[in-house]
C-alpha positions as CSV (number, residue, x, y, z in Angstrom):
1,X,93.1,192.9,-34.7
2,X,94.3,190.3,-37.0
3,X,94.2,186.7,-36.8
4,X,96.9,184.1,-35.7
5,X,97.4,181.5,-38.8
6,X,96.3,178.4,-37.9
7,X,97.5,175.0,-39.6
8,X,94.2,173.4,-41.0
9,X,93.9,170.2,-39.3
10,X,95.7,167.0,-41.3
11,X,98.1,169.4,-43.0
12,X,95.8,170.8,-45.6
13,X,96.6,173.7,-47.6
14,X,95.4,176.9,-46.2
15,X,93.9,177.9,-50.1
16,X,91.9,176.5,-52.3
17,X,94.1,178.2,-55.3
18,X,97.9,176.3,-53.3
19,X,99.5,173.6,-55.4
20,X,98.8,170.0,-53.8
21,X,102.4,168.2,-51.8
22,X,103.9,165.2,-53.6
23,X,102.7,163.3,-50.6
24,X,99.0,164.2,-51.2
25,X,99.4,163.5,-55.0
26,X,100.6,159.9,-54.7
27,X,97.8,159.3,-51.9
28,X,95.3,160.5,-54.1
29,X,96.8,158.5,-57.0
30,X,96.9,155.0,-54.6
31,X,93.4,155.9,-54.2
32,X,91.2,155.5,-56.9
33,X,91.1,151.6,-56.7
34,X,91.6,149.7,-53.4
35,X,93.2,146.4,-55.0
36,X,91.5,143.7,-53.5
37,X,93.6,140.6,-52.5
38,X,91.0,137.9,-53.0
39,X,91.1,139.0,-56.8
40,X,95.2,138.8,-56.6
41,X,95.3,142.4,-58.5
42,X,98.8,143.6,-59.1
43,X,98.3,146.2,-61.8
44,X,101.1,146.1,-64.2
45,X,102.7,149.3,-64.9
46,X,105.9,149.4,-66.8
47,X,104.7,149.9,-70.6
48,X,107.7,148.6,-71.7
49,X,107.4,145.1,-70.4
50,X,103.7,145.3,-71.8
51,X,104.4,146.1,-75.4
52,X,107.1,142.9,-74.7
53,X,104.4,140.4,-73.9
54,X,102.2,141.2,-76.5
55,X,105.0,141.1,-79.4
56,X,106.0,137.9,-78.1
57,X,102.8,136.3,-78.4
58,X,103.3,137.3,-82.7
59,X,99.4,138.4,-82.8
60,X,98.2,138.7,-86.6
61,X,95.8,141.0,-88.0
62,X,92.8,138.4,-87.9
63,X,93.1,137.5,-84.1
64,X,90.9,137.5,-81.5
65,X,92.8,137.6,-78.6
66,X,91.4,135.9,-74.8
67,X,92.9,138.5,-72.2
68,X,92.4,136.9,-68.0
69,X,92.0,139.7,-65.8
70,X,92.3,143.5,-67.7
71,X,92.5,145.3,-64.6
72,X,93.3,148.9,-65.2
73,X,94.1,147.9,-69.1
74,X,97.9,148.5,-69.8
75,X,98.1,145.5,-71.8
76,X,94.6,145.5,-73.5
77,X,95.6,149.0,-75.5
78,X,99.0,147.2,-76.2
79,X,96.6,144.1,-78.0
80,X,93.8,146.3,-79.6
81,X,97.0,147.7,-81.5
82,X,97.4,144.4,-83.1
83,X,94.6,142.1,-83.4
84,X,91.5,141.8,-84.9
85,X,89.0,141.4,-81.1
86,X,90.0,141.2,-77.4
87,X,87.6,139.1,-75.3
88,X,88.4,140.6,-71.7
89,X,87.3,138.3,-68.8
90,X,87.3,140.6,-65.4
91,X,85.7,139.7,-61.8
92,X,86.1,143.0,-60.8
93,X,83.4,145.5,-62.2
94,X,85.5,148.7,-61.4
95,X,88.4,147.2,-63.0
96,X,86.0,146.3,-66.2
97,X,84.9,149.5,-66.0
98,X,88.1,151.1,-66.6
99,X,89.3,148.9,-69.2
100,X,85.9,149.9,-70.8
101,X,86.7,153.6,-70.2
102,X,90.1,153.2,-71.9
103,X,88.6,152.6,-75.6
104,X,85.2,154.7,-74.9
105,X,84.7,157.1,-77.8
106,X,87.8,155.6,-79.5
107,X,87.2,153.5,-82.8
108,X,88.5,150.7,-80.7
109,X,85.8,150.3,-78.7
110,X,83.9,148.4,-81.1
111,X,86.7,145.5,-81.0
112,X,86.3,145.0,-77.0
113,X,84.2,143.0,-75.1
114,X,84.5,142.7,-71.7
115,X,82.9,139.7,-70.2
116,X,82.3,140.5,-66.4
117,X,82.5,137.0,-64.2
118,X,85.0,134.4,-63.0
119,X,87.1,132.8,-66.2
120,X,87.5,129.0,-64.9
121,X,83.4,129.0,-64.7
122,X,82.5,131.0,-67.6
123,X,81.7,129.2,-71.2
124,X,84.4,130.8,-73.0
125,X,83.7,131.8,-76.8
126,X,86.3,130.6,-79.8
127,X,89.6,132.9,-79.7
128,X,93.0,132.4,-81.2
129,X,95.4,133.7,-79.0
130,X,95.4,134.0,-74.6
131,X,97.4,137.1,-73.3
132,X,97.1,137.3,-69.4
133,X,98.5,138.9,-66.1
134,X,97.5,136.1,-64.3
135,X,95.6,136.0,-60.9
136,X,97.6,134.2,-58.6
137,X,95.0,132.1,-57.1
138,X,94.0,130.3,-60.5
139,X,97.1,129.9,-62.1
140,X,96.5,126.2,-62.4
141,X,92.8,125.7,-63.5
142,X,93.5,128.8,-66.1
143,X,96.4,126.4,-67.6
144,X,94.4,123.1,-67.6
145,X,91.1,125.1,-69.0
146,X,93.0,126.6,-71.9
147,X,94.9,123.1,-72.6
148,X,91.4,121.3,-72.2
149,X,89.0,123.2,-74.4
150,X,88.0,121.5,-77.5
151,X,89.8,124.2,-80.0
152,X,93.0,125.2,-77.7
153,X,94.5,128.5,-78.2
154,X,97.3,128.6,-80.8
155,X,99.2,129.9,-78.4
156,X,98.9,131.6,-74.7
157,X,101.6,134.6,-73.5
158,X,101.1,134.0,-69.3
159,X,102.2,136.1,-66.4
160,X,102.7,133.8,-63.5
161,X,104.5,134.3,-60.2
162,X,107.7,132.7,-60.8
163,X,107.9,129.8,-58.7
164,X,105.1,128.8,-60.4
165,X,106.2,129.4,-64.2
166,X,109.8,127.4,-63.0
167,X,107.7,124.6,-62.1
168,X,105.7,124.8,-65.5
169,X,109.1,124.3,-67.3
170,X,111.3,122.4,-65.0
171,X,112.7,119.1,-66.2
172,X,113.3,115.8,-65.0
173,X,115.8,115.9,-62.0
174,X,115.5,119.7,-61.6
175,X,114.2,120.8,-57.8
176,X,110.7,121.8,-58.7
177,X,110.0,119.3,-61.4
178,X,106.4,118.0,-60.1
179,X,103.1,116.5,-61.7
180,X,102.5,120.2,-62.7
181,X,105.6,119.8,-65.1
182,X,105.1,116.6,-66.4
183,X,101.2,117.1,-67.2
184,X,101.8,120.9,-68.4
185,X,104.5,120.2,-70.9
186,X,102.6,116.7,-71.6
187,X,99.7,119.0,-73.4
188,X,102.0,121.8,-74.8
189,X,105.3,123.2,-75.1
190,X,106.7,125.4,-73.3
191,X,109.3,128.1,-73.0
192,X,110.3,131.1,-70.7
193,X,109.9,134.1,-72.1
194,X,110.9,136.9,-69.4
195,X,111.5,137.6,-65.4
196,X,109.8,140.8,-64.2
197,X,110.5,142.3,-60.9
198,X,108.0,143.0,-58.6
199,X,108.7,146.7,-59.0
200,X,106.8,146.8,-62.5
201,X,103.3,146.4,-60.5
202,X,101.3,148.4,-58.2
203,X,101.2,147.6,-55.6
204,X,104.2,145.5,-55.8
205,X,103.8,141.8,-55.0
206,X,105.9,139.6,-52.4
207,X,107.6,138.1,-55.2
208,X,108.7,137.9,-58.6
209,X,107.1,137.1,-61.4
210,X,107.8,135.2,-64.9
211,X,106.4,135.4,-68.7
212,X,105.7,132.1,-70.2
213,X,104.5,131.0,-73.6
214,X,102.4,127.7,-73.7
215,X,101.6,126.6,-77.1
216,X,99.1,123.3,-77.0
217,X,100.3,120.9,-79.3
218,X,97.7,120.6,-81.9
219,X,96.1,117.7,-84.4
220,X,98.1,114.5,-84.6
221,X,100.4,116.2,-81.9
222,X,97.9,116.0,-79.5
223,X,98.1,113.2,-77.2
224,X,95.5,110.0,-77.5
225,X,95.3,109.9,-73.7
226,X,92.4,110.7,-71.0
227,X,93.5,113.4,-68.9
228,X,92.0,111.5,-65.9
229,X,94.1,108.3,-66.2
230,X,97.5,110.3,-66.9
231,X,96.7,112.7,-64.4
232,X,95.1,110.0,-61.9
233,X,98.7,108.0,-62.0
234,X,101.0,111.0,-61.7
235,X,99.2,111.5,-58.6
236,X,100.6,108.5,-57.1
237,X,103.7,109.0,-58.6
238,X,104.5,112.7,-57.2
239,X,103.0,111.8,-53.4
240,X,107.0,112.1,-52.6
241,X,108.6,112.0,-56.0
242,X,112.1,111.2,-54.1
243,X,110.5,107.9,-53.1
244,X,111.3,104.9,-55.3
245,X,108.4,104.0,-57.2
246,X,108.0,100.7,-55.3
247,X,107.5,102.3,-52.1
248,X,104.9,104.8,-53.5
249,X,102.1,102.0,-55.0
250,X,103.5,99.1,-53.0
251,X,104.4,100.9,-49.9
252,X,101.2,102.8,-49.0
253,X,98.0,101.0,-47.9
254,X,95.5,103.8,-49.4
255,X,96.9,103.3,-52.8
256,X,96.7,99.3,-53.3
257,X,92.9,100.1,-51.7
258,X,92.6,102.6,-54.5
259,X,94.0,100.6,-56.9
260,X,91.4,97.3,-55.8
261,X,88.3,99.3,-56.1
262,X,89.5,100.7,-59.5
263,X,90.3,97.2,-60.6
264,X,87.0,95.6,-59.0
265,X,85.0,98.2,-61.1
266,X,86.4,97.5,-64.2
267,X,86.3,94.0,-63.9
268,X,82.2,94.2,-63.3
269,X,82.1,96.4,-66.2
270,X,83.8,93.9,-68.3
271,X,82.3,90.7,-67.1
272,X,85.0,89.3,-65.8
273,X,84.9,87.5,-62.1
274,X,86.4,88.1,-59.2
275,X,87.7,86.0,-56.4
276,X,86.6,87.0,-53.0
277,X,87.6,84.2,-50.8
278,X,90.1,85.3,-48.1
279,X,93.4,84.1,-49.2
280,X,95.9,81.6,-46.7
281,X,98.1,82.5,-44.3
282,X,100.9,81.6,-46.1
283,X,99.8,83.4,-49.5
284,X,98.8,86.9,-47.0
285,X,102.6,87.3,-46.0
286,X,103.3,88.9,-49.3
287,X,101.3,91.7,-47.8
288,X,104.2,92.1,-45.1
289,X,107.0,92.9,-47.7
290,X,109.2,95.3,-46.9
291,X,109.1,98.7,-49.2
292,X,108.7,102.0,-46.7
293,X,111.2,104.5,-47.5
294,X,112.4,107.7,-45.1
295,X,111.8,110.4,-48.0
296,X,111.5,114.1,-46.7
297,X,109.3,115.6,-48.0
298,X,110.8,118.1,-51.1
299,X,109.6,121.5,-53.5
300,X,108.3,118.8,-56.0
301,X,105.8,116.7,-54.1
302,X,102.3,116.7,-54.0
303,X,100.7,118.2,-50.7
304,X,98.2,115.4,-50.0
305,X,96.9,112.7,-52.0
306,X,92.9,111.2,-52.0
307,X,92.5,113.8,-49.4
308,X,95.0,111.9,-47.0
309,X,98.2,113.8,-45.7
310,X,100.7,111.9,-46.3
311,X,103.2,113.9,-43.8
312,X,102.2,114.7,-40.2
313,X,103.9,117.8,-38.1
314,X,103.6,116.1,-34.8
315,X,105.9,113.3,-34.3
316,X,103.8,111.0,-31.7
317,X,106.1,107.9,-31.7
318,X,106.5,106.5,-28.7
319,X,110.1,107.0,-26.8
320,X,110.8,102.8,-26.6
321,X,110.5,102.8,-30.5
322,X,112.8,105.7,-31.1
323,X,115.3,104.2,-28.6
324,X,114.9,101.2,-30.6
325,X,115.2,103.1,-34.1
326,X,118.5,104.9,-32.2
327,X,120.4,101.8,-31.2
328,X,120.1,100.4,-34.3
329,X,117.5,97.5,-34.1
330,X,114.6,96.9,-36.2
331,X,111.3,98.3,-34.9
332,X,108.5,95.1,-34.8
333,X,105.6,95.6,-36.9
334,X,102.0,94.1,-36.4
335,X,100.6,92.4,-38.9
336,X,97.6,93.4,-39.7
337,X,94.7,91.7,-38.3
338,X,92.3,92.3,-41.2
339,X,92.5,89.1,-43.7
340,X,93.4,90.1,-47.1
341,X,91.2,88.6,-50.2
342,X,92.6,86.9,-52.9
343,X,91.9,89.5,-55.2
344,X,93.6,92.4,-53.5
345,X,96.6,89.8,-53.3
346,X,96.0,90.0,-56.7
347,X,96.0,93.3,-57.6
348,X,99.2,93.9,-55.1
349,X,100.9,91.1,-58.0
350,X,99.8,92.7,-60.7
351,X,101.4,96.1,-59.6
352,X,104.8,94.4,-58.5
353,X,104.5,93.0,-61.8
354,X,104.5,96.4,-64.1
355,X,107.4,97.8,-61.6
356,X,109.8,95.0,-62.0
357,X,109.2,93.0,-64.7
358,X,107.3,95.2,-67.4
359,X,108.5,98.7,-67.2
360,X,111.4,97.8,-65.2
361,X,111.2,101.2,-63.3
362,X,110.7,100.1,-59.4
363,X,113.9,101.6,-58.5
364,X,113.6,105.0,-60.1
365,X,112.1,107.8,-58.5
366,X,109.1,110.3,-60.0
367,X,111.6,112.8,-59.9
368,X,114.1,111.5,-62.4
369,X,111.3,110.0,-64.6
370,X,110.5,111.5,-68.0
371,X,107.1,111.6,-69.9
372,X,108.1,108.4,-72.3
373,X,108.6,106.8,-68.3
374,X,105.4,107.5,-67.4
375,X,103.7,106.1,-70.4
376,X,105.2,103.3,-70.3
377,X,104.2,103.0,-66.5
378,X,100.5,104.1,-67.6
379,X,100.5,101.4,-70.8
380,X,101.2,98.8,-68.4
381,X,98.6,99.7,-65.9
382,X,96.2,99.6,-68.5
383,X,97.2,96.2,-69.9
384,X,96.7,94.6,-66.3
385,X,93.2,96.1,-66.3
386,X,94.3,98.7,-63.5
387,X,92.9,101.9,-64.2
388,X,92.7,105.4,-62.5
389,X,89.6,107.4,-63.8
């Protein structure tokens, strides 16, 4: 008597010899690598798009070319085509292992090097060119490594998501112009290049993405600046870059306390006495001056600042002050019950004095500001022996 035909269980196919379902072949496909979200892998798959980034980076015969996170390879074939060397940084040893397996036997693999480890901590060895699909999570420190090495890149063909790659090029008064802007295109210029949907990667991100090029400017292009003083001010400029700049130094308490150690230090380093007496009554009033402003926060400002958060969720004021607020009528403040010293009177002066009389720029806000603003603000700073490094 002959068997009933059974289903196998799952749906598999009843012979070895029977052609696998679509179904199965895109599962098996999915398969081979579990993309890991720590790493931020989005493989991208559309060859087209590939052979785009790496003609718009204008690679020469003689290059060696930096690529930040290989993954399966697309675009490190696309480079070996036309450069001399790719240097290919990976954290992933499966993914290095398949870029490896790409070129293996091919005469290309002697002009690959696959350096297995975390790019922002790895000593990175001279290269001409950068060419990445960049991790999400380091999008920033991959930017300010490349801008910071001693011998920059000549130029660098990045893959960000595209929020991020609109704040690398916004411009002054533009929603999402923020310190990133100003201190990115401060080092380098830079120009969008190309949107690519999210439909281009596997698996497909929640967003986006954008192709920049960042080209460092070079020898007497280079700015004479330290990165920790223009970076250190544009700190305190973008804590709510809709603010006036009055209210963001003179306004917030944790800044002129900033400021007065800064100045303190360099004043010992440079021999130069400070008064510590605790100033009148009459001169402490200045502390009292009027400068808070109701900003929302906005896209362009920065989260916290000195580890402070400047913007609190919970709104704890008590009901007598926002009936007071309501109606109209000024809220009393207390003055504060801490005596101020002369020379944190002092230093409050000397910043009043770079606003107003020097730069002129108390009234503007950090969002209209351009970079010759800014150094004019830093210049000023500096003269008045206030410093932020």
């Amino acid at each position: 008597m002959g068997k009933a035909k059974t289903s196998k269980r799952g749906g598999a196919s009843s012979s070895p010899y029977e052609r696998p379902s679509k179904q199965a072949a895109a599962a098996a496909a999915n398969n081979v690598f579990k993309f890991s979200k720590d790493f931020g892998q989005h493989i991208l798959k559309n060859p087209g798009i590939a052979e785009t980034i790496v003609n718009k980076a204008n690679l020469k015969p003689t290059d060696t070319v930096l690529e930040v996170g290989p993954g399966t390879g697309n675009l490190t074939v696309k480079i070996l085509e036309q450069a001399k060397k790719v240097i290919a940084v990976e954290m992933d040893p499966r993914m290095a292992a398949e870029t490896t397996k790409r070129v293996q036997g091919k005469p290309e693999q002697k002009r690959l090097d696959v350096l297995l480890g975390d790019v922002i901590k790895t000593t990175l060895p001279s290269f001409d060119v950068c060419i990445s699909n960049t991790p999400y999570q380091i999008s920033s420190p991959l930017v300010f490594k490349l801008l910071s090495l001693p011998n920059p890149p000549r130029t660098c063909v990045l893959m960000f998501q595209r929020e991020f790659a609109l704040r690398l090029t916004a411009r002054p008064g533009d929603s999402l112009y923020c310190r990133l802007s100003v201190n990115a295109q401060f080092w380098a210029r830079i120009t969008h290049v190309l949107k690519v949907g999210r439909n281009n990667f596997r698996p497909p991100p929640q967003v986006d993405s954008s192709v920049v090029r960042i080209e460092p400017k070079l020898g007497s292009e280079k700015p004479n600046i330290s990165f920790e003083e223009w970076d250190g001010m544009l700190r305190v400029c973008f804590n709510r870059r809709n603010k006036t700049l009055r209210a963001s130094w003179l306004g917030n308490k944790e800044v002129l306390n900033m400021l007065e150690r800064n100045y303190r230090l360099w004043c010992a380093t440079n021999d130069i006495p400070v008064d510590d007496t605790i100033a009148d009554d009459d001169e402490d009033e200045i502390d009292d001056m009027e400068v808070d402003e109701d900003v929302p926060p906005t896209a362009g400002d920065e989260a916290e600042w000195g580890g402070i958060m400047d913007v609190d969720g919970d709104d704890d004021t008590p009901a007598f002050f926002k009936e007071m607020k309501s109606n109209g009528s000024d809220v009393p403040k207390t003055k504060s019950k801490r005596k101020k010293t002369r020379v944190a009177l002092l230093v409050k002066e000397k910043v009043r004095k770079v606003l107003e009389d020097v730069t002129d720029l108390a009234d503007k806000r950090s969002g209209k500001c351009d970079e010759n603003d800014f150094l004019r603000l830093l210049g000023a700073f500096n003269a008045e022996g206030i410093h932020f490094s």
